[in-house]
C-alpha positions in Angstrom: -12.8 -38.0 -133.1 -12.8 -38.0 -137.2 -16.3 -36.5 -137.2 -15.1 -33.0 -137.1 -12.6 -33.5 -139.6 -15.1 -35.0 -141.9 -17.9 -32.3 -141.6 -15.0 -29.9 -142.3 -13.8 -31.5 -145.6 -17.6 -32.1 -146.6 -17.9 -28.2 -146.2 -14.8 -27.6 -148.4 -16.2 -29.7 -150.9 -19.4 -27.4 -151.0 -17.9 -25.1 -151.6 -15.1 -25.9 -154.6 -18.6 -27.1 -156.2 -20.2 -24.1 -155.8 -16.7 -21.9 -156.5 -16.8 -24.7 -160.3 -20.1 -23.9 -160.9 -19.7 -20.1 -160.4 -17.1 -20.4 -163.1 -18.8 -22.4 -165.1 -21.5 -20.1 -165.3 -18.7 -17.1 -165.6 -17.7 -19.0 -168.8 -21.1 -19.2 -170.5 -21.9 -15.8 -169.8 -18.7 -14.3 -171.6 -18.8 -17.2 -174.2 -22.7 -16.2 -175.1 -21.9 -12.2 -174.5 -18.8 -12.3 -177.0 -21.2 -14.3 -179.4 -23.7 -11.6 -179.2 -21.5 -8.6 -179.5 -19.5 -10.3 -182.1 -23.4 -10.8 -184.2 -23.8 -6.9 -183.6 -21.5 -5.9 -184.6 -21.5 -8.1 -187.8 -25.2 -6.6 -188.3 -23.7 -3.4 -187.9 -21.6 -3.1 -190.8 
């Protein structure tokens, strides 16, 4: 009777780990584009 309930919650937990990692990844990408504008635009001037 729990089986359904369990499959359920191991679903959910999929997917908050792939909804972290998505955001983790989100995070690095601004972090490293920032970095690189910022080293432009220090170039730059």
């Amino acid at each position: 009777l729990l089986a359904p309930v369990y499959a359920s919650l191991d679903e959910i937990g999929v997917s908050l780990r792939v909804i972290l990692i998505l955001a983790m990844a989100a995070q690095v990408g601004v972090t490293c584009w920032r970095g690189w504008f910022l080293m432009r635009r220090r170039i730059a001037c």
